[in-house]
N, C-alpha and C positions, 0 to 999 in steps of 0.2 A: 614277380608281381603278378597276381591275377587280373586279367581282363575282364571287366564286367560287359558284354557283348549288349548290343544293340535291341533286343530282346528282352532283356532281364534289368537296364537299365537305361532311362535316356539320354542320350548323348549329350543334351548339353549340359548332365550332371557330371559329366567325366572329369578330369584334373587333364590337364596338358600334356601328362606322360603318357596316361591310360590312351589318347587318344590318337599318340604318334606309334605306341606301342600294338594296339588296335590296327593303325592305316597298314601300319609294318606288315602284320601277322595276315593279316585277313584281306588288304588293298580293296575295303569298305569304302567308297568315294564321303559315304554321310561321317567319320571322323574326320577325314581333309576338309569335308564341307568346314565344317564347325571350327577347326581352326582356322582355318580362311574367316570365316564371319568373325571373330576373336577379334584376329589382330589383321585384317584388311588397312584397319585404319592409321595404324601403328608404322604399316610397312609405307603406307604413302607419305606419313606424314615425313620420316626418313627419307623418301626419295625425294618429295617436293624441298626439302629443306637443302637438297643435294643440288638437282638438278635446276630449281626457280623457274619452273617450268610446270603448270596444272598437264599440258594435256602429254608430254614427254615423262611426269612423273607416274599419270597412271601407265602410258607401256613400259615403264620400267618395272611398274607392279607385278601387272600380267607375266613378263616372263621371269619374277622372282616367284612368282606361286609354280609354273607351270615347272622352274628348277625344282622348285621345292616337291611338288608332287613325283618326281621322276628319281630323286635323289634321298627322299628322306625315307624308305623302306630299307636303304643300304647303309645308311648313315650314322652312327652312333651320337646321338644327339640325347644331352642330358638335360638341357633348357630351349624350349621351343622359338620361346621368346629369343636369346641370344642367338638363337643359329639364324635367327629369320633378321634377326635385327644384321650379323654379318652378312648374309645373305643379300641385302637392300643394299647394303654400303657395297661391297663386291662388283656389283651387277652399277650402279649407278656411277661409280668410279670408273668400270669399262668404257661406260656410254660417254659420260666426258673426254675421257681419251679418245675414242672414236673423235667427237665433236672436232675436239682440238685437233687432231691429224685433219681430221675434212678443212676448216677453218686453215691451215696452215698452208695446205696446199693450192687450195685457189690463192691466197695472198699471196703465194708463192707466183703462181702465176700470172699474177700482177703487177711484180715485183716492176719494179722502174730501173731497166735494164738501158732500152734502148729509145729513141726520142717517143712523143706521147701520139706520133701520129701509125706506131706500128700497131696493129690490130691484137698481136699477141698481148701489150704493155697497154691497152687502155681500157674507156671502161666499156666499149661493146665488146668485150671480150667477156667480163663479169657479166652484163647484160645475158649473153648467150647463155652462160651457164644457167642466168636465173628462171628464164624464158622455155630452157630446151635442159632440164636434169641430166637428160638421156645423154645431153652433149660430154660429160666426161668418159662415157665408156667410148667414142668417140675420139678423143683425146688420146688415150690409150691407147686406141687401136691403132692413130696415126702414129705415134711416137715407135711404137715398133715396125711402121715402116722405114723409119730412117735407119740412114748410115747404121754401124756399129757405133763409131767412136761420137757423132751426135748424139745418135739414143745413148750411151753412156755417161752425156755430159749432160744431158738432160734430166737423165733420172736421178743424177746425184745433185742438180743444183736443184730441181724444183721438187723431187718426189723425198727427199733428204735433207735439203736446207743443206749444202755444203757450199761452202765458198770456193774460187776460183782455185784458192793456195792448196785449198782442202784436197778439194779435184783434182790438181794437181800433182801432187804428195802420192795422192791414190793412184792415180793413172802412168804418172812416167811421164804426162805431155807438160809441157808448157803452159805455162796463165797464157802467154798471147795463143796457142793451140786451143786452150779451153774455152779462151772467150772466141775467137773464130768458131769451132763447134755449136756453140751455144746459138751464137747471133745467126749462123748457117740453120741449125736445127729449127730454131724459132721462123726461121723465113718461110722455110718445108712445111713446118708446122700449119705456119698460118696459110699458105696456098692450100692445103687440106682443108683446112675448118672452111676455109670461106665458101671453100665448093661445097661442105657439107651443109653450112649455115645458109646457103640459095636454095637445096632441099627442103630445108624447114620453114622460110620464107615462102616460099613460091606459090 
């Protein structure tokens, strides 16, 4: 196919091929312009229909163009439209998985384990996370101070969703060893947070 260059004809006379075949050859930003301006609309209306979310759908735009600009000079793409259209689906499917592991895991750590007055099990625990983001790397950091066999039984019941039998099975210890671990780990746990949650308070 011959490329009708930027010169000899204007771009937004080109067909969809000439203009990925164009970005390809020459990595002209004014043919990515123009299909960006094309199907901007197209690629949100896909995300917003995915994610039901305005302001989540346009960053999920953003770094479906910003793939697309990085990936379609190497790509062997025969329809602009269809690679952009998997491309949206792709990228907005990650982000939900994302969602749902985040979602999962504070619920997890909510979970109604042990009575409602432990700070791990109630709800200024959620409170902190909402108050202070920063609080899970936090989290993190405490849980690999514990024990081995704690931090073991912690990262599989909350960062996992495995059940005690589960843990069990896995580990070689005992449900009554697992749930000792757990309700020990969550104790440790929460003497950390709380001294870290008088930091952010103070």
């Amino acid at each position: 196919m011959t490329i009708r260059f930027l010169n000899k004809e204007p771009v937004q006379k080109l067909s969809d091929e000439e203009l990925v075949s164009g970005f390809s050859k020459t990595k002209q930003q004014t043919y990515f312009e123009e299909l960006y301006r094309r199907y901007i609309h197209l690629a949100y209306g896909v995300c917003l229909k995915m994610m039901k979310n305005e302001e989540e759908s346009h960053d999920v735009v953003s770094e479906v163009f910003k793939i697309l600009f990085t990936k379609l000079p190497t790509s062997d793409v025969k329809s602009f439209k269809s690679y952009l259209y998997a491309v949206s689906r792709n990228e907005c499917i990650a982000k939900l998985r994302q969602k749902k592991a985040e979602s999962q895991k504070l619920a997890n750590w909510n979970h109604l384990e042990n009575p409602p007055t432990d700070f791990m099990e109630n709800e200024g625990f959620a409170a902190l996370f909402n108050a202070y983001p920063s609080m899970e790397q936090e989290v993190e950091k405490a849980v690999g101070q514990l024990g081995d066999d704690q931090k073991l039984c912690i990262q599989l019941f909350f960062y996992e969703d495995k059940s005690y039998r589960e843990i069990a099975a896995e580990t070689g210890f005992t449900e009554k060893q697992v749930k000792s671990y757990l309700q020990n780990g969550k104790r440790n746990l929460r003497i950390m947070l709380e001294k870290e949650l008088r930091k952010h308070t103070a």
